[in-house]
N, C-alpha and C positions, 0 to 999 in steps of 0.2 A: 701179456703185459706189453711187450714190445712190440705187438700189430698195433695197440691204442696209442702210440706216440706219430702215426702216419706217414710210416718210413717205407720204402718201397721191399721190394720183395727179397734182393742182395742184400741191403740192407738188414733187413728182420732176420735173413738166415745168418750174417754175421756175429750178431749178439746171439743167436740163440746156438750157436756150434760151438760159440767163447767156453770158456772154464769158468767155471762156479756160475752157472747158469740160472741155476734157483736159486741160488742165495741173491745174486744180482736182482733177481725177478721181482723176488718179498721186499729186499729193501726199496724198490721204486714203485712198487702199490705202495707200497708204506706211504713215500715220500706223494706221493697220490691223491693218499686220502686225508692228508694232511694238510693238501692247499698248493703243492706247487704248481704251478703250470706247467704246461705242455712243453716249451721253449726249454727250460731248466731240467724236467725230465730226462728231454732229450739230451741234454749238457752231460749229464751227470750219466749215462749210459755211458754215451760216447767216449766218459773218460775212464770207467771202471773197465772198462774193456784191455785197458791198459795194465791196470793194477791188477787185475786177474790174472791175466796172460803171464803175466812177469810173476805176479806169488805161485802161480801152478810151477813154473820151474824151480821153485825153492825145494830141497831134498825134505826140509822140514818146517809146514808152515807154520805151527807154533812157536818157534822158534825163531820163523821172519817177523811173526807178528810183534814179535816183544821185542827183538831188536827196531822195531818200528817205531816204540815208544822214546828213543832217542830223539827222533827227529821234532816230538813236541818238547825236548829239553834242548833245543837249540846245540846241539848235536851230531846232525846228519853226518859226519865224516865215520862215526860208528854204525850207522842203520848198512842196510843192506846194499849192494851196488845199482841193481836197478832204482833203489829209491831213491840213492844217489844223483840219477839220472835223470829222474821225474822231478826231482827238484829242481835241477837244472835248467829243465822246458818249462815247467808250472810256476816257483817258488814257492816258499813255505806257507807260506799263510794258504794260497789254495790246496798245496797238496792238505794239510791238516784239515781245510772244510772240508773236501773228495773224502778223502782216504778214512778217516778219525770216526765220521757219523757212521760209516757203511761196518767197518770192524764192531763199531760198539753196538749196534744193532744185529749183529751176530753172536755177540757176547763172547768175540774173542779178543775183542783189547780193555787192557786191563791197566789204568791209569799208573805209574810208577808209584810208589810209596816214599812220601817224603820226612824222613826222619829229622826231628828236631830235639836237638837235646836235651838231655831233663824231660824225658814227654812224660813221664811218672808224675812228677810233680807236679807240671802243667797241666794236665787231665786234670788230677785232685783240686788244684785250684778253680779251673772254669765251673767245675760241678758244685764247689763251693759258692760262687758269686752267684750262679745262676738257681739254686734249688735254696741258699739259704739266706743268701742276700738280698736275692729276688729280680735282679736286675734283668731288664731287657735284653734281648739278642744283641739289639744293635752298640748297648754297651760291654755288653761281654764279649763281642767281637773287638772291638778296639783295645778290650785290654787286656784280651789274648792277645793279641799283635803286638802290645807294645814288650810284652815277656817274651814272646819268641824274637823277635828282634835283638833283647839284651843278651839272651839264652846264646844264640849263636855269636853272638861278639863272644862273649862267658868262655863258648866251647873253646876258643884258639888260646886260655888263657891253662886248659888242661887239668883246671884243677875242681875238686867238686861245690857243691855252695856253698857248703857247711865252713870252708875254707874263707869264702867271701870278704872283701875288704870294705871299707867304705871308699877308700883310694879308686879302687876299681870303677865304681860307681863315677863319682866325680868325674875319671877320665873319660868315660862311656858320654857322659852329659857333654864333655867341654867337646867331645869329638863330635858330637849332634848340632851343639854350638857352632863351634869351627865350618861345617856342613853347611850351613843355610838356618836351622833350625832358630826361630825367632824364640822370644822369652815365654809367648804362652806353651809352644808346642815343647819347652824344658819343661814348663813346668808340669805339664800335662804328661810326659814320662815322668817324671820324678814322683808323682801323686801314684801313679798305675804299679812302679817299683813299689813304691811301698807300702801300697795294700799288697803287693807281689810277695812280700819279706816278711811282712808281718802274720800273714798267713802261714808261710813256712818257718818263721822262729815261734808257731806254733802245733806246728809239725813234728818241729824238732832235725828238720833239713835244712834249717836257715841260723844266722848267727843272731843271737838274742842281741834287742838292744839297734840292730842295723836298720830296723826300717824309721824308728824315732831323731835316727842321726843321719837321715836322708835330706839335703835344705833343697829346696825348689826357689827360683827367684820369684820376688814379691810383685805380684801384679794388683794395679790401684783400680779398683770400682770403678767403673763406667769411664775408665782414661781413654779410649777411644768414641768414635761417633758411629752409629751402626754405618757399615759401607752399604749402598744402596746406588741406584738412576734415581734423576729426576721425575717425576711422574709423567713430564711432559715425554720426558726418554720411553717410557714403560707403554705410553700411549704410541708410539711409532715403533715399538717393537711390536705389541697385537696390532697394527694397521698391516704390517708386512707378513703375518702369517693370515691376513684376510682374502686368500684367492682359493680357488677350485681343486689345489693342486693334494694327493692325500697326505703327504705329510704336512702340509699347514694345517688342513680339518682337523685330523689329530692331535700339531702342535696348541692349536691356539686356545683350548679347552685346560689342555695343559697349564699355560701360563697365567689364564686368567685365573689359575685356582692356585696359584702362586703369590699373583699380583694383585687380585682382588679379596679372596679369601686368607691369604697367609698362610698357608699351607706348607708343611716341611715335603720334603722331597719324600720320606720315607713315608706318609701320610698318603700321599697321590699314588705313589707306588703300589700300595695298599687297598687304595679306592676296587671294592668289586662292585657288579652290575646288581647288587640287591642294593646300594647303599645308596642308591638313585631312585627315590620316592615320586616319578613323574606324576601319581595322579594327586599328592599332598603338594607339589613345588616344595621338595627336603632333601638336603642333600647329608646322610650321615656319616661321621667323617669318625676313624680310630683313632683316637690321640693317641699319641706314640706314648708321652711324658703325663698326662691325666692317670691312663690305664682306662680310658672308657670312651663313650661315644659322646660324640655335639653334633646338634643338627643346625645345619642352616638354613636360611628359606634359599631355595633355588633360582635365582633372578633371571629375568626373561632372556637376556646376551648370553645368559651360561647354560638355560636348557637348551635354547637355540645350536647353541655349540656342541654340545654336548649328545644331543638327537640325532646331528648331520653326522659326525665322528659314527657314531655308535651303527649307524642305519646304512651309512653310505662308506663306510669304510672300515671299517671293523671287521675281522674276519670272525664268524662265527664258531669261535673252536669250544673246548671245552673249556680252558681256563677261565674263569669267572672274572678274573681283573680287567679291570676296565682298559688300561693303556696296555698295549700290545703293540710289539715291533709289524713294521708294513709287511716284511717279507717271511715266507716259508721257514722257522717250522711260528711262526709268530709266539713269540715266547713273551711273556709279561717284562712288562720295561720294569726294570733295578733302578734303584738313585745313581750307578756310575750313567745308565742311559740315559738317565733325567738331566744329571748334571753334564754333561757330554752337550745335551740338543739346548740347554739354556744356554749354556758358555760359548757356543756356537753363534747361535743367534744373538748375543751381547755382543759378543765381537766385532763382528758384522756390522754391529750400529757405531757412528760415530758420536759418542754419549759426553754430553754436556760434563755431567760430573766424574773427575777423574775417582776411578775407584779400581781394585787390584782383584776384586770379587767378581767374578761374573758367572756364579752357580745362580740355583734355586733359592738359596739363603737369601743373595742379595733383594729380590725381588720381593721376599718377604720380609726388609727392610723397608723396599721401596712402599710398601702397604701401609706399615705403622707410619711410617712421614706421614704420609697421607694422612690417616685419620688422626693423626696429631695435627695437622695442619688444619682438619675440616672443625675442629675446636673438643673432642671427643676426649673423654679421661682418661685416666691411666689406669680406672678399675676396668672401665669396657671397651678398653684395646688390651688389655689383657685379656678377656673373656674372648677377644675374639681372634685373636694369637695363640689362645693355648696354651698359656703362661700359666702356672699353677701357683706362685705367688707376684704379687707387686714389686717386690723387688728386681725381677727377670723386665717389666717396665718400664723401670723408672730411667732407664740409661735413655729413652724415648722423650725425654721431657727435655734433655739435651740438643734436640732435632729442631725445635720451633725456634728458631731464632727469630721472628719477629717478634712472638710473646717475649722471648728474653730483652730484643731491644725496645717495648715498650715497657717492661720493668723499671729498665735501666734510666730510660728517659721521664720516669714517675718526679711529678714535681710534687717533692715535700714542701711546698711555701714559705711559713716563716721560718720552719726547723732547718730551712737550706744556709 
């Protein structure tokens, strides 16, 4: 392996007289046949050379390696001296890309175990929302986070659930309050508590009667206006990811299926390479909130986009998802990557309309404007948002302000 990275002949015998020579060996064909280049190869040699030499002196390297796992708990004053060291030279963030990939593809690091309290109860609940509730990943995640959240505030109070106040509660809220926390995001814990309680004062681990005496502040239908760009904004953001470069190829395919289609971030995330009908122009899309598929016609800017991405930059691995990170090991971009490269490139613009939003969401604000604007209803800008009833559109009817100010200016004649 180390003649193929083109290193002279001291060199080749350096790495291959190092300590943990085959294990070195395996993980850089790994990293090989995986996509990195040659340049990066050579990087990543050059530095395990390091962490070899320094773990072979340890009396016991099981016992280096898991004090290792300090250093991804922000740490390092407990991991080992030399690593101590290597921090020092590297910093954290690279030591943990070097060091983190190469242990775990040896299967001797072994991520810490992070205990949350009540995890009994917690378990029993998520299996509940999820297997009888029915609810999506992506909601069953959030409202497990919003329990283990309350859970460890809970633990410092020492006492067990069944104990539970509503007092407790309240202070827990005013302290999210106090925090930053605005009135939807109260009330959106205060809703997650108490299906959280209500579950468990059916347990019999929770105090009967607490999840009903849970208040949430009252939020008014449609009180704000979707936060969105102007379209005119939304057309000079795709104008700036229009050049040769591969993260524009990649991004701009991206956005237009944001911008043009309405698409949730978890949707595109989700996009794999069967769901792209080139020879129908169909693009099938998983709705998160439907539970099923929509197909779209494929318009000629988006195949266009979409071919150059896929043909000319794409790395050919196994995963099936269509957005993939540029670099080595290319792992399928997540909504935090999604929303990360939109918020970015929002930033970036100096945008007409002031707005606090600059994810994926907003752009699929900026859509429905649009097609509220181009005179289109609210049954089929729902059908094509993904709304599963009119009500989720009607806050859209809100956006046309010139339809509103022809309303207003409607001459009753004599009845004036």
């Amino acid at each position: 392996m180390f003649e193929e990275l083109h290193l002279c002949s001291w060199a080749v015998a350096r790495h291959v007289n190092a300590p943990f020579v085959d294990e070195r060996a395996r993980y850089l064909t790994y990293c090989a046949q995986r996509g990195d280049s040659l340049l990066t190869l050579a990087i990543k040699a050059n530095m395990l050379i390091h962490v070899a030499q320094r773990l072979s002196r340890c009396s016991d390297v099981g016992v280096a390696v898991q004090r290792l796992s300090a250093v991804g708990q922000r740490g390092g004053d407990r991991c080992v001296p030399w690593a101590r060291e290597l921090l020092r030279r590297w910093g954290r963030k690279k030591f943990m890309i070097l060091v983190r990939p190469w242990l775990r593809f040896l299967g001797w690091w072994h991520e810490p175990i992070i205990v949350v309290p009540f995890q009994e109860h917690l378990d029993g609940y998520c299996r509940w929302i999820r297997e009888v509730r029915g609810l999506t990943e992506q909601t069953c995640d959030a409202q497990r986070q919003y329990a283990v959240q309350f859970l460890r505030w809970y633990a410092g109070k020492r006492r067990p659930l069944i104990d539970l106040r509503l007092l407790d509660v309240d202070r827990y809220l005013a302290e999210g309050g106090a925090t930053g926390w605005c009135r939807i995001s109260v009330r959106n814990v205060a809703t997650a508590l108490r299906a959280f309680f209500r579950f468990g004062a059916a347990q019999g681990w929770s105090p009967r009667h607490l999840a009903d005496s849970i208040c949430a502040p009252r939020i008014y239908a449609a009180e704000k206006l979707p936060a969105g760009p102007d379209w005119a904004d939304v057309k000079r953001l795709l104008a700036a990811a229009r050049t040769r470069s591969p993260r524009d190829v990649r991004d701009r395919p991206i956005l237009m299926l944001f911008a043009v289609y309405g698409l949730r971030a978890t949707e595109v995330a989700h996009l794999r390479l069967e769901d792209l009908d080139w020879d129908h122009d169909l693009l099938h899309v998983r709705r998160v909130k439907r539970r099923g598929r929509q197909s779209y016609p494929l318009l000629h800017s988006m195949k266009d986009a979409l071919s150059r991405y896929v043909s000319a930059v794409r790395h050919p691995g196994v995963d099936q998802e269509v957005f993939l990170g540029l670099k080595s090991p290319f792992r399928p971009l997540g909504r935090a990557g999604l929303h990360t490269m939109v918020s970015r490139r929002l930033t970036a613009l100096d945008l007409r309309a002031t707005t606090t939003h600059h994810g994926p969401h907003s752009l699929r604000h900026a859509c429905a404007a649009r097609l509220v604007a181009e005179g289109l209803s609210l049954k089929e800008i729902g059908d094509h948002l993904g709304h599963r009833s009119t009500s989720a559109t009607r806050i859209y009817a809100k956006v046309d302000l010139p339809g509103l100010r022809e309303v207003a200016t409607f001459d009753l004649g004599e009845l004036s």
